[in-house]
C-alpha positions in Angstrom: 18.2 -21.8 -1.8 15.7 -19.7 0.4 14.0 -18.5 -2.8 14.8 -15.0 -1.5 15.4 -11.9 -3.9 18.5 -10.0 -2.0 19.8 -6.1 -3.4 22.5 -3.6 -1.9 21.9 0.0 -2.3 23.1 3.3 -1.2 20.3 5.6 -0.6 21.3 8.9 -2.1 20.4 12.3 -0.9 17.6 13.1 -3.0 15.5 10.0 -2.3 15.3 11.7 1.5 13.6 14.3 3.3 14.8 17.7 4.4 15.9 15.2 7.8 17.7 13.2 5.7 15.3 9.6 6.2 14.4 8.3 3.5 10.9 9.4 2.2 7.8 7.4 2.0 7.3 7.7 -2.2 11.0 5.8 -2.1 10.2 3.1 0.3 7.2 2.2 -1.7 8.6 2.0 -4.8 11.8 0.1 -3.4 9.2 -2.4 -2.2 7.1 -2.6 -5.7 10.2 -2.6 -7.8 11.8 -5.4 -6.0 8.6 -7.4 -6.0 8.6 -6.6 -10.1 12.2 -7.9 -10.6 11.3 -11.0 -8.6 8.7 -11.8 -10.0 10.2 -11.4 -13.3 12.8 -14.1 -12.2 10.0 -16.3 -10.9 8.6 -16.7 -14.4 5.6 -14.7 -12.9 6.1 -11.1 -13.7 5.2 -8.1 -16.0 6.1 -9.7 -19.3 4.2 -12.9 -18.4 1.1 -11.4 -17.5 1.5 -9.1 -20.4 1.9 -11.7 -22.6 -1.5 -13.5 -21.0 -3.6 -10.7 -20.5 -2.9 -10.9 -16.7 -1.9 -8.3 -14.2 -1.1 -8.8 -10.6 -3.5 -6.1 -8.5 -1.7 -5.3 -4.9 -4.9 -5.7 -2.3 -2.8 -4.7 0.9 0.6 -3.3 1.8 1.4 -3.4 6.0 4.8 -1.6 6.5 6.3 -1.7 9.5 9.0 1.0 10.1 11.5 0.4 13.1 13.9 2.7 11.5 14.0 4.4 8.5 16.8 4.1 6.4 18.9 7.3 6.3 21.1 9.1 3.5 23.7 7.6 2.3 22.9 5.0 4.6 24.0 1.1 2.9 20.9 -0.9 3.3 20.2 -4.8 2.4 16.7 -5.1 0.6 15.2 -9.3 0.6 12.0 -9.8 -0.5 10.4 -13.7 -1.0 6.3 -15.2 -2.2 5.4 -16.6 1.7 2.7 -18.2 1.2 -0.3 -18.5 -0.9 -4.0 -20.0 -1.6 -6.2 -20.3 -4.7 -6.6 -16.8 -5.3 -4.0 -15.0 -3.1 -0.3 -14.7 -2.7 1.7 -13.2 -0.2 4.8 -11.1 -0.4 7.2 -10.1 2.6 9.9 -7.6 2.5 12.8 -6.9 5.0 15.3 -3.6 4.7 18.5 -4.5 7.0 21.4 -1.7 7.8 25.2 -2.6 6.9 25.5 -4.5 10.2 22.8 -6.5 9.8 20.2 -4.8 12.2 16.3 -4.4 11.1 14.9 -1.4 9.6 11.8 -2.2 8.0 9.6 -5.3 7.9 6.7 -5.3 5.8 4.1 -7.8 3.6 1.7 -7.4 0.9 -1.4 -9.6 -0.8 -1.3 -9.8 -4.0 -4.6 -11.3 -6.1 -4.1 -11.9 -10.1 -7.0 -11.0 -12.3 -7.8 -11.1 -16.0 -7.3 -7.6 -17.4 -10.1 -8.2 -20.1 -12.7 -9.7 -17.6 -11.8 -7.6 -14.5 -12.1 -11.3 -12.9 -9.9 -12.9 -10.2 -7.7 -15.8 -11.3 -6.7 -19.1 -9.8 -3.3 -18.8 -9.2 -2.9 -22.7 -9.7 -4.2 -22.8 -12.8 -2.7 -19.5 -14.5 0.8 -19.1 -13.3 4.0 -21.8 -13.4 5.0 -23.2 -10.0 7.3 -21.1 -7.4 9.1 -21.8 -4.4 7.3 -20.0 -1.5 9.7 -19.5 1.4 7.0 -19.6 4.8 9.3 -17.4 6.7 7.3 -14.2 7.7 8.7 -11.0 8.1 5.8 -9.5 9.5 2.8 -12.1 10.2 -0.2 -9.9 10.0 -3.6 -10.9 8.8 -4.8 -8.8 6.0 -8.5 -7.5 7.8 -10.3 -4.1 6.1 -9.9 -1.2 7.9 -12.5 0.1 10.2 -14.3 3.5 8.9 -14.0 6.9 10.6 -15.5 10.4 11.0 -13.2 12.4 9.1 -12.2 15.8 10.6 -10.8 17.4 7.3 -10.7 17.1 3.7 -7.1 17.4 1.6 -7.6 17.8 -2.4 -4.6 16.5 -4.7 -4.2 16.3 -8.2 -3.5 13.5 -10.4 0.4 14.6 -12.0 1.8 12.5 -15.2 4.5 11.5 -13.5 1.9 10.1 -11.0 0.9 7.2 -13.3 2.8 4.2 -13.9 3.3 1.6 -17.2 -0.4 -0.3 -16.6 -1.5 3.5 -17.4 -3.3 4.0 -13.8 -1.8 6.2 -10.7 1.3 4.1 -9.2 0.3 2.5 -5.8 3.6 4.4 -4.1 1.6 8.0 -4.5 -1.2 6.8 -2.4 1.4 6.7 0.6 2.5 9.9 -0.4 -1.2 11.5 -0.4 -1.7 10.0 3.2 1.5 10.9 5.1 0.9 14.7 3.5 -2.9 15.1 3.9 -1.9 15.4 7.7 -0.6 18.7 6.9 2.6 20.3 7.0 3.1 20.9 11.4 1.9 17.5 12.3 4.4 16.2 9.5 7.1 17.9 10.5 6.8 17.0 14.3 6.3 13.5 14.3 8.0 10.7 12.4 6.0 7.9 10.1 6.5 4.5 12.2 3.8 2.3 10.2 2.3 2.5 6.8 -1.0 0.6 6.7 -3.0 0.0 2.8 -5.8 -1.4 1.9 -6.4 -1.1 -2.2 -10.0 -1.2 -3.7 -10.0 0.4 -6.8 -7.4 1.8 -9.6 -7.5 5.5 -10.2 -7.5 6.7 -14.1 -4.7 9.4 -14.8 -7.4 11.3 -16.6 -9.0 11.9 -13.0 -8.7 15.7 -12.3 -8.8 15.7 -8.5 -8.2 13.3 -5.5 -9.8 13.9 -2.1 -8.4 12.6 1.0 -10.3 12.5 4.4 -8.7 12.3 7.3 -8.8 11.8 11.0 -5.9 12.5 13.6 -5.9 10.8 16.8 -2.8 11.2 19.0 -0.2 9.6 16.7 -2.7 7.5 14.4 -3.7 8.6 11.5 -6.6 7.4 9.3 -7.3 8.2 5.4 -9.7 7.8 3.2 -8.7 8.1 -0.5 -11.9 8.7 -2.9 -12.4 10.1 -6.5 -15.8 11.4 -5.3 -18.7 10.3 -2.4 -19.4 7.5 -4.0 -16.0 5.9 -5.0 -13.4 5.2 -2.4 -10.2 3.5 -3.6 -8.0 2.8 -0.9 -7.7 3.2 3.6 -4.6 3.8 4.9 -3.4 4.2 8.6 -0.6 5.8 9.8 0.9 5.0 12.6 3.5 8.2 13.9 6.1 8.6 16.6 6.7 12.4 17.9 10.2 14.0 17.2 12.0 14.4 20.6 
């Protein structure tokens, strides 16, 4: 055993964009949901942690996009724990077409805290023993992200359907605020290639408004996700290819 989670799909029309790829909001959550359900088999999942008063909080998701996946498309989905310290355990996920070829490699830190406390946990002494497979699917250090001089301002709202089951804004719309805040032309002319984020705080459903900064520079993109001056809750970079 490789201690690898592995899942067949189709990817239906409506989970892609007017081009037919599939869209950012579904490549998150295909990530997250297959980190849930392993996790669940693991022993180390939602209804542990519930049961303990734990919840895991995702500190970084790098996504690296060779291809996207495209409709109707039959893709292979793995995802495996490779590796882990005291207070931090790594995910890595891999998307393969029908014959085998990469489309996406990505990998994620995870850190488990105590939901009373608001306080880190050692995963050591919290959570049952797992295998952890130390095969990377994309060995990238998880480093904050350098700040920027934003050239504009995009304002969101917070939807219902925007929060998720631990009652704060699912971490699969903060992708979505990015790749949109660079406005409709520069969407439509380029093509997301890498999806880069860094997590720092959860936002409330009751929050009225979400402002995104952003900087363009050629094909990267930088963002800046705040509730107001004061609280920023998550970076992202973009990284874009231009449609030929």
């Amino acid at each position: 055993m490789d201690g690898k989670l592995i899942v067949k799909r189709r990817l239906q029309a409506y989970q892609c964009d007017r081009y037919g790829n599939m869209r950012p909001l579904i490549l998150m959550n295909e990530l997250q949901g297959m980190g849930d359900r392993h996790a669940e088999i693991l022993g180390v999942g939602y209804k542990f942690c519930q049961a303990h008063g734990f919840a895991w909080v995702v500190t970084h998701y790098l996504v690296d996009i060779i291809e996207m996946p495209t409709e109707l498309e039959e893709i292979e989905i793995s995802t495996w724990p490779s590796c882990q310290d005291a207070l931090r355990a790594t995910r890595d996920f891999e998307i393969r077409g029908s014959d085998g070829r990469l489309l996406v490699r990505a990998t994620s830190q995870w850190v488990l805290i105590d939901i009373a406390r608001r306080r880190p946990l050692r995963l050591d002494e919290n959570l049952p023993r797992w295998m952890v497979n130390e095969c990377r699917a994309w060995d990238r250090a998880f480093d904050k992200f350098a700040d920027f001089d934003a050239q504009k301002t995009h304002t969101f709202k917070c939807r219902f359907d925007d929060i998720d089951v631990n009652q704060h804004i699912n971490n699969a719309v903060y992708a979505v605020w990015a790749t949109e805040s660079v406005g409709y032309e520069y969407r439509n002319a380029h093509m997301l290639r890498r999806i880069e984020l860094n997590f720092k705080k959860e936002i409330s459903p009751t929050t009225p408004q979400v402002f995104v900064d952003v900087a363009i520079d050629g094909n990267i993109s930088h963002h800046k996700i705040r509730t107001d001056d004061n609280n920023e809750h998550a970076s992202v970079i973009c990284t874009w290819k231009s449609v030929e």
